[in-house]
TIGULUM-685421 format. One record per atom (N, C-alpha, C): x, y, z; residue in three letters. Coordinates in steps of 0.001 Angstrom, whole numbers, plus 500000, padded with zeros to 6 digits. Example, Ala and Ser with C-alpha at 12.3 -4.5 7.8 and 13.67 -1.06 7.14 Angstrom:
! TIGULUM-685421
east;north;up;res
513190;494310;507800;ALA
512300;495500;507800;ALA
513200;496700;507800;ALA
512850;497750;507080;SER
513670;498940;507140;SER
512900;500030;507870;SER
! end
This chain:
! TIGULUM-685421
east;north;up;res
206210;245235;617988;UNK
207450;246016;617978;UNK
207937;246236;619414;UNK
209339;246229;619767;UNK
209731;246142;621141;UNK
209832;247286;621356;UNK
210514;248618;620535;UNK
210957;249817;621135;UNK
210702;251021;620053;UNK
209952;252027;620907;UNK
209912;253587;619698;UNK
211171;254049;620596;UNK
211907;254835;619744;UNK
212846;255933;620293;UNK
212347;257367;619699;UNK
211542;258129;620677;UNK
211180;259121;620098;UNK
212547;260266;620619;UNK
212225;261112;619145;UNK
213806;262021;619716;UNK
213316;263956;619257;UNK
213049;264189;620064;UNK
212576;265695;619652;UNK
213445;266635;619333;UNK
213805;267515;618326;UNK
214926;267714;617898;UNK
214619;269435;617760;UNK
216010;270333;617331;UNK
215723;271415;616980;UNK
216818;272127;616394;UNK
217542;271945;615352;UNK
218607;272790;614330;UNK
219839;271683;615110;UNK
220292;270093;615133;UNK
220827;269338;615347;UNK
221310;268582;614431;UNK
221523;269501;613015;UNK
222106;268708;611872;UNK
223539;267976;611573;UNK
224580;268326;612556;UNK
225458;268092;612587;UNK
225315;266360;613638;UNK
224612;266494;614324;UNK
224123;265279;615117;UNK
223545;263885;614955;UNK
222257;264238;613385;UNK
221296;263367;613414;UNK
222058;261988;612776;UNK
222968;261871;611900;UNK
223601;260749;611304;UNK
224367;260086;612380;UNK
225455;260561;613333;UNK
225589;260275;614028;UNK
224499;259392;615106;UNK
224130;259829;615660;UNK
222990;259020;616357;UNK
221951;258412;615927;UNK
221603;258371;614847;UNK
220933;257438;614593;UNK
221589;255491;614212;UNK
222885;256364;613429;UNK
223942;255063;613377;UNK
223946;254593;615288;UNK
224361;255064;616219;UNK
224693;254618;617366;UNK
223474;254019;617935;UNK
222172;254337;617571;UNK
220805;253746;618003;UNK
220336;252206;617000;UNK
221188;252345;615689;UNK
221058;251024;614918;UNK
222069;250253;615514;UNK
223164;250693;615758;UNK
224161;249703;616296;UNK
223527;248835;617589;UNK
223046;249454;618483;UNK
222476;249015;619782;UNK
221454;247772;619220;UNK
220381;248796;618897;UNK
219726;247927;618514;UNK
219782;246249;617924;UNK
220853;246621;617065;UNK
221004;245606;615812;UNK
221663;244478;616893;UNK
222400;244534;618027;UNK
223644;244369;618526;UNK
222410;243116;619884;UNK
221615;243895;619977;UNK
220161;243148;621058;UNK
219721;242634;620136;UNK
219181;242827;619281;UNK
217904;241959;618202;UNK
216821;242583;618567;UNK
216318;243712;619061;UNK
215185;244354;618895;UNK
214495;244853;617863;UNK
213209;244976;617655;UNK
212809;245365;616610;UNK
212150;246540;616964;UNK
212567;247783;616301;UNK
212419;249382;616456;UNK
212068;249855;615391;UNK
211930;251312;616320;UNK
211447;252426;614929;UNK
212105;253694;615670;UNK
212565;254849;614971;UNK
212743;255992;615795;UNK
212214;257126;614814;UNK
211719;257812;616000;UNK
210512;258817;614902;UNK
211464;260101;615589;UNK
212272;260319;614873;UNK
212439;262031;614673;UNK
211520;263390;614964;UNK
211409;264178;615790;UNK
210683;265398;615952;UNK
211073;266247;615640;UNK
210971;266988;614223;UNK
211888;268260;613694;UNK
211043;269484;614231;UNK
211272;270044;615396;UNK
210667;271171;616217;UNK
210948;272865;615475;UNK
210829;272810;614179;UNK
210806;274183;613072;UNK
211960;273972;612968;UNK
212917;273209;612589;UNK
214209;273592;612914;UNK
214874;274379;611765;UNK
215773;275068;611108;UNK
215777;276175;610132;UNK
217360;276140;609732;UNK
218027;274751;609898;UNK
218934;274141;608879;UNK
218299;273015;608449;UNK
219703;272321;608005;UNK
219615;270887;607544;UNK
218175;269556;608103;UNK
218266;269456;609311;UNK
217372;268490;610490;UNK
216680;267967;609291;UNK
215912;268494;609129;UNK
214680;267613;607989;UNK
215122;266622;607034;UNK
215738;267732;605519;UNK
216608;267328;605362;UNK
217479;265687;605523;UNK
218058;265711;606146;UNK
218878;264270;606934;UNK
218054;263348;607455;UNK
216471;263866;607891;UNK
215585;262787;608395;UNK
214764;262332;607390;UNK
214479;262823;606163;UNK
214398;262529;604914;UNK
215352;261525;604306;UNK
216300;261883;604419;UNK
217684;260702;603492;UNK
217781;259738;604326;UNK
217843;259545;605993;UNK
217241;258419;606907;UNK
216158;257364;606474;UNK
214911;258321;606302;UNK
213936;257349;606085;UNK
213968;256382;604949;UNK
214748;257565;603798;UNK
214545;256749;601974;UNK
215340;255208;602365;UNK
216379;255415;603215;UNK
217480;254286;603301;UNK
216682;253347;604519;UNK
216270;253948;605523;UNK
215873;252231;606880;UNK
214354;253292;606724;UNK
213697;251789;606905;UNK
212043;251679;606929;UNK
211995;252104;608330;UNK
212575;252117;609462;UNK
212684;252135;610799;UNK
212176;253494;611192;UNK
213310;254039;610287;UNK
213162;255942;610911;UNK
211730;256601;610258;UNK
211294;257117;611346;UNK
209805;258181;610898;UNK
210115;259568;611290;UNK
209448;260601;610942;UNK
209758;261574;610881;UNK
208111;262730;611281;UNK
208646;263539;611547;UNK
207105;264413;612032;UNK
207926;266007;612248;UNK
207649;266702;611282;UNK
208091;268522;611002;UNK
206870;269317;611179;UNK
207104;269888;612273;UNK
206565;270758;612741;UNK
206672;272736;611535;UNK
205693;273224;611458;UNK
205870;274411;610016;UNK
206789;275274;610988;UNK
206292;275467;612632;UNK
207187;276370;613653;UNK
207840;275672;614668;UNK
208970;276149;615430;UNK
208845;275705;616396;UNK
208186;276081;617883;UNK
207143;274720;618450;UNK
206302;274609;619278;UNK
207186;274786;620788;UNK
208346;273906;620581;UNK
208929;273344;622077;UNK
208765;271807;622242;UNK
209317;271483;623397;UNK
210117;270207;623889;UNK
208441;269351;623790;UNK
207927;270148;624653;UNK
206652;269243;624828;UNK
205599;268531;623819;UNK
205354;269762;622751;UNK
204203;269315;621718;UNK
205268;268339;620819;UNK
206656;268399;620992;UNK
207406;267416;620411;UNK
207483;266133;620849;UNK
207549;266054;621885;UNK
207102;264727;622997;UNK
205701;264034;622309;UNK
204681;265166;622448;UNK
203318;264506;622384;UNK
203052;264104;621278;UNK
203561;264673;620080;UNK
202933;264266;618882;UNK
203629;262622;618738;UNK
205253;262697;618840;UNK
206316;261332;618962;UNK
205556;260380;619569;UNK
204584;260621;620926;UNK
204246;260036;621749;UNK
202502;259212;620929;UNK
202075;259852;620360;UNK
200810;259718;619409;UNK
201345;258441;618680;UNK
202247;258818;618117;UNK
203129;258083;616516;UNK
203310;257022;617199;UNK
203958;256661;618325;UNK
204669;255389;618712;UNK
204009;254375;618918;UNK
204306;253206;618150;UNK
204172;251861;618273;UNK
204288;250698;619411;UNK
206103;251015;619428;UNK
206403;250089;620049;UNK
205844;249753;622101;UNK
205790;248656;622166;UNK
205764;248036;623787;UNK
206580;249449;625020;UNK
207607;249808;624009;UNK
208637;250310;625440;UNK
208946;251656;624311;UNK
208521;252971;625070;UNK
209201;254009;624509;UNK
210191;254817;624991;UNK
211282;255155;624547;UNK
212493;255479;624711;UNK
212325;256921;624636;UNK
212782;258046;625433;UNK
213003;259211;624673;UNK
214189;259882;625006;UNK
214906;260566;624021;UNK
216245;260830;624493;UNK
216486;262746;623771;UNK
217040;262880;624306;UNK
218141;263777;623140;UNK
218866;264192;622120;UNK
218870;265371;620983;UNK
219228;264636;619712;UNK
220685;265007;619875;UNK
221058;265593;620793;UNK
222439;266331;620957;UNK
223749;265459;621412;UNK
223468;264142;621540;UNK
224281;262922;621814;UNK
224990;263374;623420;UNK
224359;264300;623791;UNK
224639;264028;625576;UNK
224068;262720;626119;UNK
222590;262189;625366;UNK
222410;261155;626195;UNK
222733;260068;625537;UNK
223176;258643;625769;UNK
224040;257415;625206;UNK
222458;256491;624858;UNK
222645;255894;623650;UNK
221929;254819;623411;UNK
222201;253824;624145;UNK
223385;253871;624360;UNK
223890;252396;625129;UNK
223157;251990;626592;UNK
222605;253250;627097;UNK
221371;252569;628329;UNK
220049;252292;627578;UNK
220062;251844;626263;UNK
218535;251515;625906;UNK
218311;250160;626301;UNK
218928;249042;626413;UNK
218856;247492;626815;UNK
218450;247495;628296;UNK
219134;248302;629319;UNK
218634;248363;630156;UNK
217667;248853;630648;UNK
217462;250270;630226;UNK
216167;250694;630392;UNK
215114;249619;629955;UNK
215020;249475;628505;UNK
214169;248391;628576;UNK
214072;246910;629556;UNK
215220;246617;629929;UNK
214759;245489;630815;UNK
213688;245885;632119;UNK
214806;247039;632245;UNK
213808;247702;633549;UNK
212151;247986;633600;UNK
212029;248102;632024;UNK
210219;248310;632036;UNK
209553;246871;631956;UNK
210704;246051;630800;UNK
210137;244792;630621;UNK
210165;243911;631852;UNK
211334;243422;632291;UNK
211095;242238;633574;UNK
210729;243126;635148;UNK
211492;244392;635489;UNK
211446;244425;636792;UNK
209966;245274;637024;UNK
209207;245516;635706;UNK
207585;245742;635690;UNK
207463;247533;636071;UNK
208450;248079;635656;UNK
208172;249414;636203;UNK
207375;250348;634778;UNK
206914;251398;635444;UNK
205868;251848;634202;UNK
206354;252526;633635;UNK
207529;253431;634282;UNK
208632;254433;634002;UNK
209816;254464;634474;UNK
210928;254672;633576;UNK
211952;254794;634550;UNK
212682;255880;633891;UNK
213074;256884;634700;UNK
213738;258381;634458;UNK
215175;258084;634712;UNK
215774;258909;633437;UNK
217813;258530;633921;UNK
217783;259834;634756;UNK
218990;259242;635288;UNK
219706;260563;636411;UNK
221083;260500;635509;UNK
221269;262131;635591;UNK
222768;262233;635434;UNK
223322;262561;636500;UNK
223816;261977;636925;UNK
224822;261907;638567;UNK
225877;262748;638295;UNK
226719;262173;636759;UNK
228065;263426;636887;UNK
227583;263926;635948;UNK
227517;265058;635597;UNK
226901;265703;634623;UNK
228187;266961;633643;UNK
228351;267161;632664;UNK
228577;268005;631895;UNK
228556;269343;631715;UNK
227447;269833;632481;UNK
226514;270802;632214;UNK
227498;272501;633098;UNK
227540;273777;632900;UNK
227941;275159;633900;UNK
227299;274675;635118;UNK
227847;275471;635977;UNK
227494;275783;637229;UNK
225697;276494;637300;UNK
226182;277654;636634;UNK
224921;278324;636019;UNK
223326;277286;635656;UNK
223327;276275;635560;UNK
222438;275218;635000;UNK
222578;274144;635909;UNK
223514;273558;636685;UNK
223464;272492;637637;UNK
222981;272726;639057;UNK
222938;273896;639474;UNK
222658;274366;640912;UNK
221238;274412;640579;UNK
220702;275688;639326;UNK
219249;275629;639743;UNK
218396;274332;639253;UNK
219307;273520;638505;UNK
218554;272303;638657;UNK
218232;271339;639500;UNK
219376;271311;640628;UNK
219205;270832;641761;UNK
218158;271229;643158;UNK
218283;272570;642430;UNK
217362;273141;643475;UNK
215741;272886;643070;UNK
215970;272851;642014;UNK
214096;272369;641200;UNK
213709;271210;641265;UNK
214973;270096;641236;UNK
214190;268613;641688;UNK
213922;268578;642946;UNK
214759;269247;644008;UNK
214462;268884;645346;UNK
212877;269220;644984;UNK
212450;270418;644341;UNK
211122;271457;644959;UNK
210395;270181;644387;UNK
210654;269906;643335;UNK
209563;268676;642412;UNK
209609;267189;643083;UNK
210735;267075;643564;UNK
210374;265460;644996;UNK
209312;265649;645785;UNK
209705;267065;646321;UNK
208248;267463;647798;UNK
206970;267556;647121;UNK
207172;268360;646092;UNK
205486;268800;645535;UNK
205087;267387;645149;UNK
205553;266653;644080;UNK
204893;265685;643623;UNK
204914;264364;644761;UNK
206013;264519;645179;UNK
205684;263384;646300;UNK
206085;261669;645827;UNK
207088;261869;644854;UNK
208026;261229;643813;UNK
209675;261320;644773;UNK
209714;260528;645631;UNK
211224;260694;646581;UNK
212554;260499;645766;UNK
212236;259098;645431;UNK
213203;258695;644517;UNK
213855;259045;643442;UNK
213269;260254;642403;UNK
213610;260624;641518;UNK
214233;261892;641930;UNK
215665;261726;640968;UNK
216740;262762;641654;UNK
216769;264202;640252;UNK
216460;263517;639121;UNK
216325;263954;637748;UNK
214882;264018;636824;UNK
214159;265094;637474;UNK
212596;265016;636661;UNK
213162;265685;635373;UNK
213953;266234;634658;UNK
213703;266809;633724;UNK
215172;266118;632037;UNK
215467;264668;633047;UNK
216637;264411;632263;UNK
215578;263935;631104;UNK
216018;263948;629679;UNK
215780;263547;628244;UNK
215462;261886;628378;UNK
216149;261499;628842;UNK
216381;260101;628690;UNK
215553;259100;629474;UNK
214395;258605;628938;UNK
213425;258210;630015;UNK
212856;256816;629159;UNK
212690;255951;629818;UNK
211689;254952;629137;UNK
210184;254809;629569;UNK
209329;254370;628692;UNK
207666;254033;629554;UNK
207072;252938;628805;UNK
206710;252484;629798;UNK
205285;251688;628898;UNK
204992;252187;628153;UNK
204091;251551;626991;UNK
203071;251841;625799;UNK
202337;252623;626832;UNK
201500;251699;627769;UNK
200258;252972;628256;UNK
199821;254034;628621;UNK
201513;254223;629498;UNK
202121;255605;630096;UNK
201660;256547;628915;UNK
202310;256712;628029;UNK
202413;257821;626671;UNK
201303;258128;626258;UNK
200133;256832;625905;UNK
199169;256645;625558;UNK
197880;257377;626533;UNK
197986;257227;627703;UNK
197130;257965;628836;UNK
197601;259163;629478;UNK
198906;260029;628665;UNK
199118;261397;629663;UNK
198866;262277;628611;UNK
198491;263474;628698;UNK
199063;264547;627854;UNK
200010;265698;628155;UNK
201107;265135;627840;UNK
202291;266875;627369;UNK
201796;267562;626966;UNK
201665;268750;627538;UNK
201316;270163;626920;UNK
202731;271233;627575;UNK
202157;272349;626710;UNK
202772;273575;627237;UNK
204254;273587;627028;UNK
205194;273158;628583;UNK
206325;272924;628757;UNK
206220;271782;630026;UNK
205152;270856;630438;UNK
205077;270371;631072;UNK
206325;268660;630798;UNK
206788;268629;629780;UNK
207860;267593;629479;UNK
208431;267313;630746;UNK
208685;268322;631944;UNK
209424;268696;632885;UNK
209060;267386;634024;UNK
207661;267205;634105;UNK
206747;266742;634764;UNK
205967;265730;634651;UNK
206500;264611;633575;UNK
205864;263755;632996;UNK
205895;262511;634128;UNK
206894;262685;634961;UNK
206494;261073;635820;UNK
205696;261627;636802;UNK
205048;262877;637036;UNK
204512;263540;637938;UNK
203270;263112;637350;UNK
202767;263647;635978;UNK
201733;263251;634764;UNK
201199;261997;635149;UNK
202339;261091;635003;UNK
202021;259605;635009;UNK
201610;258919;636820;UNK
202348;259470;637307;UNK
201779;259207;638881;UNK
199880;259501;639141;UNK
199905;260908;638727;UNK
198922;261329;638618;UNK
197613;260213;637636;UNK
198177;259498;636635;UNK
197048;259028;635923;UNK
197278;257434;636327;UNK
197757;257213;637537;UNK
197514;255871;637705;UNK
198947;254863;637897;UNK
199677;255667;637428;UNK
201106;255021;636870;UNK
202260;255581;637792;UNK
202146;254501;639018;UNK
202767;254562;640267;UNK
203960;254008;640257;UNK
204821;253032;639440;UNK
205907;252084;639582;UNK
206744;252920;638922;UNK
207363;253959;639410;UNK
208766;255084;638321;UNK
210165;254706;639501;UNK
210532;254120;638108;UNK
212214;253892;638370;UNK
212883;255019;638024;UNK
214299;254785;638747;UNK
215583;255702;638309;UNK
216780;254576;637923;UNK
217206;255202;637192;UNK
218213;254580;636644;UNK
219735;255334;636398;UNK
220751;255568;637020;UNK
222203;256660;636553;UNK
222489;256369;635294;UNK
222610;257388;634737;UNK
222866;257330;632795;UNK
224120;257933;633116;UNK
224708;257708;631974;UNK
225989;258087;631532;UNK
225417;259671;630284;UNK
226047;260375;631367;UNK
225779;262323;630554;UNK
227259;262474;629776;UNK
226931;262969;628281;UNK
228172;263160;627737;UNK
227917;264774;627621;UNK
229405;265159;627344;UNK
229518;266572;627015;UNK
229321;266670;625945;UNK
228373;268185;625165;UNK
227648;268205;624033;UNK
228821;268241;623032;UNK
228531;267507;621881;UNK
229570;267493;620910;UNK
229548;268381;620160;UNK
228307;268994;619622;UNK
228174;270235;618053;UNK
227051;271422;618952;UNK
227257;272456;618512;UNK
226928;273431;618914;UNK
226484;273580;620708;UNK
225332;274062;620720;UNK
224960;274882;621973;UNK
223558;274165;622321;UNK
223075;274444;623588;UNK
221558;273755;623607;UNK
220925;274991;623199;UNK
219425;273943;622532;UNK
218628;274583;621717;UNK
217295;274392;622652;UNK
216654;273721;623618;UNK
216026;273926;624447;UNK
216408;274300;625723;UNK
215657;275327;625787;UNK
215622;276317;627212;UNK
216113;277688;627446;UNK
216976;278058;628417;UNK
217159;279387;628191;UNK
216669;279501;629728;UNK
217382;280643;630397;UNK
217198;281269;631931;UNK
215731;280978;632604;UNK
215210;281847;631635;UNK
213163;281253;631787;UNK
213040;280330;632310;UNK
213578;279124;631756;UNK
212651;277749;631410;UNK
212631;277337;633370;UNK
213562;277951;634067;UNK
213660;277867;635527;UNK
212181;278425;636321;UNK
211867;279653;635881;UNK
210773;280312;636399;UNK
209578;279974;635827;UNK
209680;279413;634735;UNK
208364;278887;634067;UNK
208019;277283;634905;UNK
209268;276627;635233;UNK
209194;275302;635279;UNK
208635;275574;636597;UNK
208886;276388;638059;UNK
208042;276309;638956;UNK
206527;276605;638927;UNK
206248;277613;638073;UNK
205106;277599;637689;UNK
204468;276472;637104;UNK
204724;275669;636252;UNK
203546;274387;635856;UNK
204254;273829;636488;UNK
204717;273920;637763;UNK
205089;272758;638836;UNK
203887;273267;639836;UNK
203162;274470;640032;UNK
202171;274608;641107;UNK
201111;274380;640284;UNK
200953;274885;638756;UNK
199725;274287;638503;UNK
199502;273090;638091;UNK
200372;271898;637938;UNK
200395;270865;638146;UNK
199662;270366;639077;UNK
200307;270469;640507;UNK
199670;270529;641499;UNK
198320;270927;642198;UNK
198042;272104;641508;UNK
196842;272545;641829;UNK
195845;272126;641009;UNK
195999;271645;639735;UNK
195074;271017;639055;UNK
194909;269249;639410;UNK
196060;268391;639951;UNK
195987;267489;640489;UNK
195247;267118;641725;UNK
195254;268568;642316;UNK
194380;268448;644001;UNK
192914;268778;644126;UNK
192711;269929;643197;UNK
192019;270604;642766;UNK
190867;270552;641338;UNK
191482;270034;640542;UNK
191187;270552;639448;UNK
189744;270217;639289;UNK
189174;268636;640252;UNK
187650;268494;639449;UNK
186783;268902;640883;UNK
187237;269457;641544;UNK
186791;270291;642599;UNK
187243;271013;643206;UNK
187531;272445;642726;UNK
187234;273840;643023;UNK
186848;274119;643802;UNK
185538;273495;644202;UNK
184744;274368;645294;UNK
185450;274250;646531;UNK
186185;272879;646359;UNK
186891;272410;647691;UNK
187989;273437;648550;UNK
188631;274176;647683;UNK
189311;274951;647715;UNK
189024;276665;647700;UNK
188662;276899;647196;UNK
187303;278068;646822;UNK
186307;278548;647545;UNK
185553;277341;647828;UNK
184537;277337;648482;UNK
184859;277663;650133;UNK
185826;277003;650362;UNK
186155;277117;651817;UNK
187072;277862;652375;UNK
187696;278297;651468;UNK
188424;279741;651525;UNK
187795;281042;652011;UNK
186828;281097;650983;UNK
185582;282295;650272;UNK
184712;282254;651823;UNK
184404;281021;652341;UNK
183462;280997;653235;UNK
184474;281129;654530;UNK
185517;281042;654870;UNK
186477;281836;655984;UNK
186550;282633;656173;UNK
186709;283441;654505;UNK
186857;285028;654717;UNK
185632;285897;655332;UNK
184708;285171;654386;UNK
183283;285477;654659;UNK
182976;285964;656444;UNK
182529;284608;656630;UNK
182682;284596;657809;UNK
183313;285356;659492;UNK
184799;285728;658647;UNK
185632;286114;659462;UNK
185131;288006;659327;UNK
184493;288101;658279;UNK
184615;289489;657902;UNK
183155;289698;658806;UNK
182457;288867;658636;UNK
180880;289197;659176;UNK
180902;289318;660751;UNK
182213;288801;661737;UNK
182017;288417;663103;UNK
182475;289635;663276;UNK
183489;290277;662669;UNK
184426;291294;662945;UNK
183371;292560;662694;UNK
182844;293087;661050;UNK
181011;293736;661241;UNK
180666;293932;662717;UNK
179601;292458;663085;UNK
179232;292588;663838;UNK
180234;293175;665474;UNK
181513;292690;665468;UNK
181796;293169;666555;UNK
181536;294701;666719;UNK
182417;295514;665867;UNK
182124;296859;665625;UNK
180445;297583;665882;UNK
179210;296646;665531;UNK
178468;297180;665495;UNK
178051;297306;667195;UNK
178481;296316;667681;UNK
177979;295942;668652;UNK
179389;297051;670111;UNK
179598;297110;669503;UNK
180688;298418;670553;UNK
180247;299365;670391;UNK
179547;300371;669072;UNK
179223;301200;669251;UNK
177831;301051;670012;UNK
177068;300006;670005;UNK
176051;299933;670803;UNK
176063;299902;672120;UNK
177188;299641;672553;UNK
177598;299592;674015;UNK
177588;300908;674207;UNK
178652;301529;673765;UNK
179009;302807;673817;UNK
177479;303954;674044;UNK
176933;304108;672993;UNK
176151;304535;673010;UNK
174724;303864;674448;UNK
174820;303257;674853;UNK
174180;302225;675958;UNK
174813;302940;677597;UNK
175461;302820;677480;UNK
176586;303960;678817;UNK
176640;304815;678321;UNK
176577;305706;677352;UNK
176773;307113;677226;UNK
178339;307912;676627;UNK
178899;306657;676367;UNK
180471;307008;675923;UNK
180441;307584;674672;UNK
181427;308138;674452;UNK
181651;309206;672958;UNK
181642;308000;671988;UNK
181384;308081;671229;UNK
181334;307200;669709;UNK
181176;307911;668428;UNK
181222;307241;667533;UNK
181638;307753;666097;UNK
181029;306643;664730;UNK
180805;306965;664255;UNK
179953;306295;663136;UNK
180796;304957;662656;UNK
180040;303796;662555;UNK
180658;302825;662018;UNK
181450;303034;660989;UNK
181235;303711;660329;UNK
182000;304234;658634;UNK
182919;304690;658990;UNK
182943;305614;660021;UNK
184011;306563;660404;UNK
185542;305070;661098;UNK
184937;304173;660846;UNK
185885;303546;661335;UNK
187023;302489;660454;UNK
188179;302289;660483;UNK
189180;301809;659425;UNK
188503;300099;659496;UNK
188390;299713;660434;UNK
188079;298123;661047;UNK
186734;297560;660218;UNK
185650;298900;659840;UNK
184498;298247;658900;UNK
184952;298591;657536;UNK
186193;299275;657247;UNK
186135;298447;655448;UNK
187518;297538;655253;UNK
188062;297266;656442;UNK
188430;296381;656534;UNK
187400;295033;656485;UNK
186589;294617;657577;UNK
185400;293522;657256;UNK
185009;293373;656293;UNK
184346;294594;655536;UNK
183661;294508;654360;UNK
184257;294424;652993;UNK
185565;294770;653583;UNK
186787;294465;652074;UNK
186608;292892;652430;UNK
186859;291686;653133;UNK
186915;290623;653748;UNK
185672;289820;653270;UNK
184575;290317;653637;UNK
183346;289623;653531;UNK
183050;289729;651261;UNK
183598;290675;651055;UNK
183534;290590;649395;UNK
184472;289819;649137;UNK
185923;289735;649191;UNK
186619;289184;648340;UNK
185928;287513;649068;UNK
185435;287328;650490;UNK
185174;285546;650689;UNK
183629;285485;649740;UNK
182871;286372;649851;UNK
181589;286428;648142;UNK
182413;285874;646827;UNK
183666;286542;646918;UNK
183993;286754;645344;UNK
184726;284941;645226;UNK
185764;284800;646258;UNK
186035;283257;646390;UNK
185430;282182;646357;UNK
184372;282437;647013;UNK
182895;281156;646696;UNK
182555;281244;645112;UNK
181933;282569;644692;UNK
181541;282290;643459;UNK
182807;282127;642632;UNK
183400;282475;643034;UNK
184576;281656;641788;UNK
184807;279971;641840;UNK
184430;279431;643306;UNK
184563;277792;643489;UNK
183298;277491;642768;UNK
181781;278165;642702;UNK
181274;277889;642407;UNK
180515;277750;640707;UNK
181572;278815;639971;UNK
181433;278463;638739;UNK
182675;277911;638339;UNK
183501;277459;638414;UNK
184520;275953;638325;UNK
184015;275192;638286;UNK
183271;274895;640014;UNK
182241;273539;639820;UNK
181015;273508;638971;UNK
180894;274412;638332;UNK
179740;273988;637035;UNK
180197;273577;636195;UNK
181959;274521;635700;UNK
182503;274331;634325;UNK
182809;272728;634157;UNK
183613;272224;635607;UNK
184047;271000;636028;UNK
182967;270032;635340;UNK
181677;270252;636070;UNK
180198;269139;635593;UNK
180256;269480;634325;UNK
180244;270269;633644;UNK
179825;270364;632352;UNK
180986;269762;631404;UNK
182204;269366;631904;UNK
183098;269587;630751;UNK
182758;268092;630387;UNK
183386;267831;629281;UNK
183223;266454;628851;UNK
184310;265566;628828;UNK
185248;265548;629851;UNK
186320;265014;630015;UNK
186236;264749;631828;UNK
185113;265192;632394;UNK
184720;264935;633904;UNK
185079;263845;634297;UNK
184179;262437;633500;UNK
184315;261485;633449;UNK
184839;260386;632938;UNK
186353;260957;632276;UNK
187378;260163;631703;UNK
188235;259875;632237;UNK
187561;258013;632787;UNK
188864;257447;633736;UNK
189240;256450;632900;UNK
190577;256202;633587;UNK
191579;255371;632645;UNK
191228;254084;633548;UNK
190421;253017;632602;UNK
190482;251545;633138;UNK
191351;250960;632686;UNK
192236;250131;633658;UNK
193569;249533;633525;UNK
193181;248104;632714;UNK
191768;247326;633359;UNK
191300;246065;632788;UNK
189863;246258;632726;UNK
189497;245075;632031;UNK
188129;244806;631787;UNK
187830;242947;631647;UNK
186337;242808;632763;UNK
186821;241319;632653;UNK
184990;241124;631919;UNK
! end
């Protein structure tokens, strides 16, 4: 099979006939052979419904209903489980994003060998309110991940390899972060591509909301910190914990060693306790105790887990 179009959806009933006709047309129009698996994310009209009367009519369309809705991501992952085809597509069910870049995207994975390629919407549709702080979140997500080229980490419209999908896991709300995912597991070749952004035709968006801004920097650092970090802790922890440590024990000793002077010449002095500078140290020298043992039971949990040693071999000869 050449292409899954996975499409994660959420109360888009006015939408789904529509686009699915515009994804057969394409299709039919290349000669590809597809499937598009529907993600009904709890949705609480029609959605199901219509992806039901889809399937009875083309063998193509699959379907996967969620009892609640999860979010963008566990909708991704499960689509991402299901899919068949060589080249997976994922888009939007809200017809902002065009089928009509599916030929290319796919060429782009098939001949020019890339593992991913993310659309950019260059002119975009979207308030003011939603285009600024998005701009301001890819810049932050170019630097952190270290991904230059990509101007749009969070556009819908993305193609990947089979293996890509197959070797990452979406969780949470991490959808945001998937060529970050894929960099991370090996899968270095991510294209961009300018898509054509339409203005939404039927209702309102159904993923996101003000949050999804303050959440998205957050699993943008623990992204990061589990990428740098994650199967060694101590690295981080450990050498933190042992700075503080350290720094707290020289500073101790200085103090101890002034009043010893003091008292040595005969100068007025005052009890180490009596002084702000030793629970300062000793506040210092606990929390660099408390930082080590925290690197140091990570690095047990790390050895013990059973996913330590799950690397992704690309070949086998």
């Amino acid at each position: 099979m050449d292409i899954s179009v996975v499409i994660p959806l959420f109360n888009e009933e006015e939408s789904i006939p529509e686009l699915y006709s515009w994804i057969e047309r394409v299709m039919n129009a290349h000669g590809f052979t597809y499937e598009v698996i529907f993600v009904n994310d709890g949705s609480t009209d029609r959605s199901w419904q219509l992806i039901e009367d889809l399937q009875e009519k083309h063998s193509c369309v699959k379907g996967i209903k969620f009892r609640r809705n999860y979010g963008k991501s566990p909708a991704l992952y499960c689509g991402f489980k299901k899919a068949e085809g060589d080249v997976v597509i994922t888009m939007d069910a809200d017809l902002q994003d065009s089928p009509d870049e599916i030929p290319e995207l796919y060429r782009m994975i098939v001949t020019d060998g890339f593992d991913l390629v993310s659309g950019y919407k260059q002119k975009r549709y979207d308030p003011l309110s939603k285009t600024i702080p998005t701009k301001l979140f890819n810049a932050t997500a170019r630097k952190v991940s270290g991904i230059k080229n990509l101007h749009d980490f969070n556009c819908g419209l993305k193609a990947y390899r089979k293996e890509v999908v197959k070797s990452i896991e979406v969780y949470g709300e991490m959808h945001r972060y998937i060529p970050y995912l894929a960099k991370n597991a090996g899968f270095d070749k991510i294209g961009e591509k300018v898509v054509h952004h339409q203005a939404r035709k039927y209702g309102k968006t159904k993923f996101g909301g003000l949050n999804r801004f303050f959440n998205g920097y957050l699993d943008l650092i623990s992204l990061w910190f589990l990428s740098k970090f994650g199967v060694k802790p101590m690295h981080i922890f450990g050498f933190l914990g042992s700075i503080m440590f350290i720094l707290g024990f020289i500073a101790t000793g200085v103090i101890g060693v002034n009043k010893l002077y003091d008292m040595y010449c005969g100068n007025d002095y005052r009890l180490i306790t009596d002084s702000p500078y030793f629970y300062i140290a000793l506040t210092t020298m606990i929390l660099g105790t408390q930082l080590f043992l925290t690197g140091f039971l990570g690095e047990l949990i790390s050895r013990n887990s059973p996913e330590r040693n799950n690397y992704l071999i690309e070949k086998e000869i």
